[in-house]
Steps between C-alpha positions, in 0.01 A plus 500: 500500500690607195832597717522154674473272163756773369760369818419193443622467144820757618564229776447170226773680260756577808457887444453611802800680564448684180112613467344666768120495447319778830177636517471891579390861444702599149458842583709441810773284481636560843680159603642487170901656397570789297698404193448086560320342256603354166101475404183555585228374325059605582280338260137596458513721877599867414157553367344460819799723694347819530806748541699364136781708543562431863489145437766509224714745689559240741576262303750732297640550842572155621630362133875537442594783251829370354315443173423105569184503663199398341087608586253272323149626531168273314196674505166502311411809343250593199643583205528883413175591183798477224521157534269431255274203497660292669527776772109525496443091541746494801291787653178320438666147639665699844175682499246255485599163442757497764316591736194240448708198443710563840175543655369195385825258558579633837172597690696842597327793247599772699844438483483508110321807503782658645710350331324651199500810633850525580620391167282797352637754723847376476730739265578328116878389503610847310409637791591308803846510313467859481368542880853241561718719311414862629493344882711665726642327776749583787736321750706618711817344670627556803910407618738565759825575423772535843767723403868490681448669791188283599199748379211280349371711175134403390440570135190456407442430075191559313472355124195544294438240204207356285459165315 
């Protein structure tokens, strides 16, 4: 599968102790730190994740926030009807073409059908930007602080932030 030729060519250029490559829910991000990651990168998958916002909420939450961090995300999308005509021959090639050829070179036409489908449905970049931009997302912290005569304080933080 795509994940173990991915480790493989991690392990043949020694960076193993440097990219992490997991398999999981991206709406739930449980086993993963708050505040952790220097990257995260999803290409061609948050079409098919049906809860968007909850999806990049979690990733907001486990990527550092000193400014450094870095979220790459590839996706296939049509282009929006001002694009012209180009725009209307890279509907008609996603549309049609697309899903024929795939068909035809990998016996599998219900996979490109969905595929299809998903692109269609899937928001034109203005607007996944947009839907990015406006998100809302909160963390909260919690810490224990023991003051001088030996009382444990719990203070819990909550921060709200967007890409």
């Amino acid at each position: 599968n795509m994940i173990s030729v991915g480790r493989d060519k991690i392990r043949e250029r020694g960076l193993e102790e440097i990219v992490t490559l997991d398999i999981g829910d991206a709406r739930n991000l449980v086993d993963l730190q708050t505040n952790d990651f220097d990257a995260a990168t999803m290409s061609f998958g948050i079409r098919n994740v049906p809860e968007k916002d909850k999806a990049l909420c979690e990733i907001w939450r486990v990527m550092k926030k000193d400014g450094s961090s870095k979220l790459g995300i590839l996706e296939f999308s049509e282009p929006g009807p001002d694009a012209g005509i180009l725009g209307s021959v890279a509907r008609l090639f996603i549309r049609h073409i697309v899903p024929v050829m795939g068909a035809a070179l990998s016996g599998a036409p219900k996979e490109y059908l969905h595929l299809q489908n998903s692109i269609q449905e899937f928001p034109t970049p203005e607007k996944f930007k947009a839907l990015m931009e406006g998100i809302e997302c909160s963390t909260s912290a919690e810490t224990t602080a023991v003051g001088e005569d030996g009382e444990e304080t719990k203070r819990v933080e909550r921060k709200a932030g967007a890409f």
